[in-house]
Structure formats: structure tokens, C-alpha cells
MARTIGU-182730 format. One line per field, with one value per residue: residue number from 1; residue in one letter; chain; x, y, z of N, C-alpha, C, O in turn. Coordinates in steps of 0.05 Angstrom, whole numbers, plus 32768, in hexadecimal, padded with zeros to 4 digits. Layout:
BEGIN
pos NUM|...
code A|...
unit A|...
n.X X|...
n.Y Y|...
n.Z Z|...
ca.X X|...
ca.Y Y|...
ca.Z Z|...
c.X X|...
c.Y Y|...
c.Z Z|...
o.X X|...
o.Y Y|...
o.Z Z|...
END
This chain:
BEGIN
pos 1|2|3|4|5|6|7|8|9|10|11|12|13|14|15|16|17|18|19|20|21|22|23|24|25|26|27|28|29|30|31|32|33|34|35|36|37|38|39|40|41|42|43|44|45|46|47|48|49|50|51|52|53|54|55|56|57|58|59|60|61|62|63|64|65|66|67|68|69|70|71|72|73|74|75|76|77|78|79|80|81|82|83|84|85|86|87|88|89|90|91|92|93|94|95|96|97|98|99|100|101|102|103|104|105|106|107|108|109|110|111|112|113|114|115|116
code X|X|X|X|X|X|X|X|X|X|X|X|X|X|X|X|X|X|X|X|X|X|X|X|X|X|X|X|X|X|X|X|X|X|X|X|X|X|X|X|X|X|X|X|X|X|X|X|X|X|X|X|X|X|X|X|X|X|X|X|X|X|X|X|X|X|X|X|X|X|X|X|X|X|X|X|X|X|X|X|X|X|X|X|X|X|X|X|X|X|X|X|X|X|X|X|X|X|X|X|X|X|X|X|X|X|X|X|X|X|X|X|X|X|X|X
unit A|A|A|A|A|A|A|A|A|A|A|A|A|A|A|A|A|A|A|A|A|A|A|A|A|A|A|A|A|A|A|A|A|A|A|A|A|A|A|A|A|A|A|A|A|A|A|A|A|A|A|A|A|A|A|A|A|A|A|A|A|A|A|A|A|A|A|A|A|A|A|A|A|A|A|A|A|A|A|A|A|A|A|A|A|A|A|A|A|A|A|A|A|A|A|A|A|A|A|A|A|A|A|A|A|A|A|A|A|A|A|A|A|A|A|A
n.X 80B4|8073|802D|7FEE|7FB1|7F7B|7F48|7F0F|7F28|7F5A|7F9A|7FB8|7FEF|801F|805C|8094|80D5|8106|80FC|80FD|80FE|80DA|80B6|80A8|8091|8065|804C|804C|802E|7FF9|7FF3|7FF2|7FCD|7F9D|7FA6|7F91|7F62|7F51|7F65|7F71|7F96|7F9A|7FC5|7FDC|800B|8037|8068|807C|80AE|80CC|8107|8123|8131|814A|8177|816A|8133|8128|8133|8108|80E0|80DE|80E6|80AE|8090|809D|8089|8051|804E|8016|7FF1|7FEC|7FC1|7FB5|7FF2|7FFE|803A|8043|8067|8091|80C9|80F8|8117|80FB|80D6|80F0|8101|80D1|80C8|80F0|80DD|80B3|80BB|80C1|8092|804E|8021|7FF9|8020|8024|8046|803D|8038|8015|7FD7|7FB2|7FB5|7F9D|7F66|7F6B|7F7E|7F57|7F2D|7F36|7F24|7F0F
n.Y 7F76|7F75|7F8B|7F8A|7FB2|7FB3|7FF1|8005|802D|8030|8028|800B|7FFC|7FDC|7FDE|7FB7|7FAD|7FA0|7FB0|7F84|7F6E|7F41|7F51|7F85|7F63|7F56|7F7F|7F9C|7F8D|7F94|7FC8|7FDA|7FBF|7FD8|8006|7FFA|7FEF|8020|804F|8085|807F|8078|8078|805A|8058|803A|8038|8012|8009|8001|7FEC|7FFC|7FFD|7FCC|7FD1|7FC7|7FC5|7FF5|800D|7FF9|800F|804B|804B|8034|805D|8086|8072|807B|80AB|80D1|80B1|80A0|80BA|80D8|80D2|80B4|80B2|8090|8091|809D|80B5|80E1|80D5|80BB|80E2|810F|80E4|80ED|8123|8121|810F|8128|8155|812F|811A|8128|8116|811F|811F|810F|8110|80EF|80F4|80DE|80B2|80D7|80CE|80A8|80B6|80E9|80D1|80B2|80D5|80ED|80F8|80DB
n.Z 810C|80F9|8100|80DB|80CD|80AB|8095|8076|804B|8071|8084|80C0|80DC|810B|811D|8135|8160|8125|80E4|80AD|806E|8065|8084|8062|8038|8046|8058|8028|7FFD|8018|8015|7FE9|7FD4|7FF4|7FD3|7FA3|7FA2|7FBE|7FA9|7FBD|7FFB|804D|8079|80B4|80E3|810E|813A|8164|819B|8172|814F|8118|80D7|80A5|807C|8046|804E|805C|802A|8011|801D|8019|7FD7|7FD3|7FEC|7FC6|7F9E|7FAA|7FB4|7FAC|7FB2|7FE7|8017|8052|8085|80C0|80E6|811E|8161|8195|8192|818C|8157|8131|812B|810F|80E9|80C8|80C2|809A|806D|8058|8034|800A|7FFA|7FE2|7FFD|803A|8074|80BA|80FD|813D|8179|8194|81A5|818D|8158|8136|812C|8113|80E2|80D7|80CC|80A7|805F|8026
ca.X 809B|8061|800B|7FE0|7F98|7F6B|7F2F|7F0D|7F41|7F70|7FA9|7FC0|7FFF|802D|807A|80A3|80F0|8116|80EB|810C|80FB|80C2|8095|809D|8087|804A|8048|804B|8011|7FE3|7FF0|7FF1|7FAE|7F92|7FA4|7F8B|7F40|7F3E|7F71|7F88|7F92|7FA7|7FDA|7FE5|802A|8036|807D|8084|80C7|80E1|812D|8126|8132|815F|817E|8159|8112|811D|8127|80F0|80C7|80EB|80D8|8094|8086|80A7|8078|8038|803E|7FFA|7FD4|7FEA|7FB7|7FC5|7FFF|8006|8046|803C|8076|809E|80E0|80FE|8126|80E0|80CB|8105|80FE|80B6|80C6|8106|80C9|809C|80BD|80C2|8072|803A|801F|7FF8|802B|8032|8056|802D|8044|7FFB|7FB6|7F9E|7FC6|7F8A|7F4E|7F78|7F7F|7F3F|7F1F|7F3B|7F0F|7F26
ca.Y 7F69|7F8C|7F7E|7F99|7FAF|7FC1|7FF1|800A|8042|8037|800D|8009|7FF0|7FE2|7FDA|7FB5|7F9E|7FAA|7FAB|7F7C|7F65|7F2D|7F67|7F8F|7F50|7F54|7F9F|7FB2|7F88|7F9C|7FE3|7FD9|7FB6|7FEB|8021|8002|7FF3|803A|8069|8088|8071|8086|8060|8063|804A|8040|8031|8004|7FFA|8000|7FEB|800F|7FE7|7FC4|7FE1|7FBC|7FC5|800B|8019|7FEE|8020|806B|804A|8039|8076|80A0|806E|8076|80C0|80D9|809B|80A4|80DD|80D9|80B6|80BB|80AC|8097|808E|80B2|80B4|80FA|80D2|80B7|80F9|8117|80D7|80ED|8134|8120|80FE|8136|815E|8116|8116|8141|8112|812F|810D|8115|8105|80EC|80DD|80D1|80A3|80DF|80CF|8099|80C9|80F9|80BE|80A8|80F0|80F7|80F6|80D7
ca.Z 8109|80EA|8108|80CA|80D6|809C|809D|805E|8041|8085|808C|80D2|80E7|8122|811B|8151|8152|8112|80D0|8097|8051|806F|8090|8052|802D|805C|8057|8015|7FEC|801C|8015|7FC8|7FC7|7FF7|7FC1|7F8F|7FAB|7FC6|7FA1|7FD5|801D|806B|8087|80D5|80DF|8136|8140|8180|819F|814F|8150|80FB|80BB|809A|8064|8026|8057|805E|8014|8001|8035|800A|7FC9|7FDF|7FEE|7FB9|7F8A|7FAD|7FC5|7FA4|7FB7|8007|8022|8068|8087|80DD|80F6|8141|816E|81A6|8193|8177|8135|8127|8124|80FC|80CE|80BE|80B0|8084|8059|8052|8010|7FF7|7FED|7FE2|8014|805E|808B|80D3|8108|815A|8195|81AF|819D|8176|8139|812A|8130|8103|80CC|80D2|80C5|8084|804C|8006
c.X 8085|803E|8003|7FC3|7F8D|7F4E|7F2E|7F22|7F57|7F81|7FB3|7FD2|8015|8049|8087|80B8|80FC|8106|80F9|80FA|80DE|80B0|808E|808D|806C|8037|8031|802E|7FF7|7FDD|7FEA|7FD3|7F9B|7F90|7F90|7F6C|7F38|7F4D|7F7E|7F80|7FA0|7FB0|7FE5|7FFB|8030|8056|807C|8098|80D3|80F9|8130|8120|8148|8168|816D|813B|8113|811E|810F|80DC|80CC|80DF|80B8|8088|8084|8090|8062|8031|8029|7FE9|7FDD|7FD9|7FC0|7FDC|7FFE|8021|803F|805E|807F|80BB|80E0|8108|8113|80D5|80DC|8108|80EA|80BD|80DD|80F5|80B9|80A8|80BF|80A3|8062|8020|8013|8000|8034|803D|803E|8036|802B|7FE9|7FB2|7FA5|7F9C|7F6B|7F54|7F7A|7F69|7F29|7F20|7F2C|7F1D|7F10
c.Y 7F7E|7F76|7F91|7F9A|7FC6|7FCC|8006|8019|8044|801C|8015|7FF0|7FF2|7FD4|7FD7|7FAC|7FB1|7F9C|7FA4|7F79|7F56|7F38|7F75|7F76|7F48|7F64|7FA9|7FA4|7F89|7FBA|7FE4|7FCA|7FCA|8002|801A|7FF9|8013|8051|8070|8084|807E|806F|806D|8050|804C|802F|802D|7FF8|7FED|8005|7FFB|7FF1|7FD9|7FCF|7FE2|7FC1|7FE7|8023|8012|8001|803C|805D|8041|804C|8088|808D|806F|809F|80D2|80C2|8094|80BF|80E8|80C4|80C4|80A5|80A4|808D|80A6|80B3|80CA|80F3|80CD|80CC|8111|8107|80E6|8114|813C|8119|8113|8147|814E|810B|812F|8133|811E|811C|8127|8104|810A|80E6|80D4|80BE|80BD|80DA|80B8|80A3|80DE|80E7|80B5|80C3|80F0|80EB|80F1|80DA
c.Z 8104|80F6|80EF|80D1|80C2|809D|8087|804F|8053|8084|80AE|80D7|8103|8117|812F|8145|813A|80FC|80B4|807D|8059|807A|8077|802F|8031|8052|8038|7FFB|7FFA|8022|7FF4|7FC1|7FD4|7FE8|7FAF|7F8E|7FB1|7FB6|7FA1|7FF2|8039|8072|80A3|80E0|80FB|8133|815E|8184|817D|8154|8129|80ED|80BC|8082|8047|8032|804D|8045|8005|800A|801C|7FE8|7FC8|7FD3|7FDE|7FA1|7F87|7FB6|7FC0|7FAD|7FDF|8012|803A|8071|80A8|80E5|8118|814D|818D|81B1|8180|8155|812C|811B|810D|80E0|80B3|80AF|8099|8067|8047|8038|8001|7FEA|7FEF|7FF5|802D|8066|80A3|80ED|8127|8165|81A8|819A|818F|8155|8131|8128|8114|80E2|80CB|80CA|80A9|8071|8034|7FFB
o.X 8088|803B|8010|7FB9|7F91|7F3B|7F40|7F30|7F69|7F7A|7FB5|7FCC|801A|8049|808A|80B9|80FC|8101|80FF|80E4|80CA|809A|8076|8084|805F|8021|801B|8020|7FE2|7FCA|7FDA|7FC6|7F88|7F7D|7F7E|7F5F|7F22|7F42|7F93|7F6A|7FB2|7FA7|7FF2|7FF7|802D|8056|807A|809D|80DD|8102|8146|8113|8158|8156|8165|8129|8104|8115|8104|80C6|80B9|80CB|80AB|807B|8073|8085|8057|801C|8027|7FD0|7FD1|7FE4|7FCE|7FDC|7FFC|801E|8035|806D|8073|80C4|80D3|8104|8111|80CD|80D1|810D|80EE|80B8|80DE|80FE|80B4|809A|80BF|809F|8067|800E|8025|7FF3|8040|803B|8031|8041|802A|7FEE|7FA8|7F9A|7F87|7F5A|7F42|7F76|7F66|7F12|7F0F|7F26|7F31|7F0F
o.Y 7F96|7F5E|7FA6|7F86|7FDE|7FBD|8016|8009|8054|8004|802D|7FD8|8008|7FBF|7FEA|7FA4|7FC9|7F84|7FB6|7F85|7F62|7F2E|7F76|7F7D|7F38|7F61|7FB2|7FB2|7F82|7FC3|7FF5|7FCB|7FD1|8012|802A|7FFD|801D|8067|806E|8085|808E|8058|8082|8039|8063|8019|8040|7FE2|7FD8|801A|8007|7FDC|7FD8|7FD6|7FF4|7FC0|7FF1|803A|801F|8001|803F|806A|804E|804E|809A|809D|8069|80AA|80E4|80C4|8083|80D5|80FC|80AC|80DC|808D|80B5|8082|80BB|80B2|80CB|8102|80DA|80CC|8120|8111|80EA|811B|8150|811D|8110|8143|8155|80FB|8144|8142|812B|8107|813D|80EC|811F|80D1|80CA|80BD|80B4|80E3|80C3|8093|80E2|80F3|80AC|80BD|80F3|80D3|80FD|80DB
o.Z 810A|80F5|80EC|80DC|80C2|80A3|8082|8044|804D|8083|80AF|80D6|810E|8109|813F|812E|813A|80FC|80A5|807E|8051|807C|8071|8019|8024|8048|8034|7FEC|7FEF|802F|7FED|7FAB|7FC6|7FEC|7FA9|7F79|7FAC|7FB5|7F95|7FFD|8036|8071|80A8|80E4|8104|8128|816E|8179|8176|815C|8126|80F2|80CF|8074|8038|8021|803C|8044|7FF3|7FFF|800D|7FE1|7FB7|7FBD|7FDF|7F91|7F72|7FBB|7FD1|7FAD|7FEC|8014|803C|806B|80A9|80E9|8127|813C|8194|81C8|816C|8142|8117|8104|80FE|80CA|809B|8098|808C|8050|802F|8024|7FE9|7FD8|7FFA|7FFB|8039|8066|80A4|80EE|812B|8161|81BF|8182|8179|8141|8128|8122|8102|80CD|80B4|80C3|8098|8073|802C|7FE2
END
């Protein structure tokens, strides 16, 4: 299950359960209309009690990404789980992208700083 919360250049989301095809159906045209009002955008991504993807979610997530990675400026992982954190830096030669990885509340201070 996916909560979305838009604020001018930020997307904020929370990820609970196991994230299929019907969140990224949610997901992905309102990350695709946030680009294309502002450019580029910060995305604060909070994994809560995330069981992962599904196979077809979590390529729709890798192409995504590999098609937007100049129009993502910041991205914050949040979580506090180590694979979380291993996901996030399996990602990082996959964009030119600032992504990082939180295990606290400052990830959204840190995404909200950023200047486009």
C-alpha cells in the first residue's frame, strides 16, 4: 500500500506491506506529472513495515528510475532495515541522481532543503 503527499517540487511517500502493480498505478502518474510541472523533483520514499515488491512492481520502480534519472534531484530513502539500505546503494551508479539512504526524521529536512 502506498499514502502520497504532494508539496510544491516534493513528493512524499509511505510504503507499507508488499508494493504491487495497483500502488505503482497510484505511484507513477503522480511522479510523472510532478516532473513535468517542475523538471526536476525530491522524492522522500519512508518504507514502513515494507514486505518489497512484486516482481512486475519492482521493475516498473528500476525502469522508472533509469527513465527519469536527470529529472530526480534528491531522492531520501527512509527506513531501518540494512537490505533497505544496501538496496539504495545498489541504485546509486544507476543515476547521476543525490540519493540517500535514513534511518531517522532528518531525511525530510534534507529533501526539503534542496534547491531546484
Amino acid at each position: 500500500m502506498i499514502q502520497i503527499e504532494e508539496k510544491a517540487n516534493i513528493i512524499y511517500m509511505i510504503a507499507t506491506s508488499k508494493l504491487n502493480d495497483k500502488d505503482y498505478d497510484q505511484m507513477l502518474p503522480v511522479l510523472r506529472e510532478k516532473i513535468k510541472k517542475n523538471n526536476k523533483i525530491n522524492w522522500y520514499f519512508q518504507m514502513k513495515e515494507l514486505e518489497g515488491w512484486t516482481t512486475h512492481a519492482f521493475w516498473r520502480d528500476v525502469k522508472f528510475d533509469l527513465q527519469n534519472t536527470n529529472k530526480l534531484n534528491r531522492v531520501a530513502i527512509v527506513e531501518e532495515k540494512k537490505w533497505h539500505e544496501l538496496m539504495t546503494n545498489a541504485m546509486k551508479p544507476l543515476t547521476n541522481d543525490d540519493i540517500l539512504y535514513y534511518y531517522a526524521s532528518k531525511a525530510k529536512e534534507w529533501i526539503s532543503k534542496s534547491e531546484l
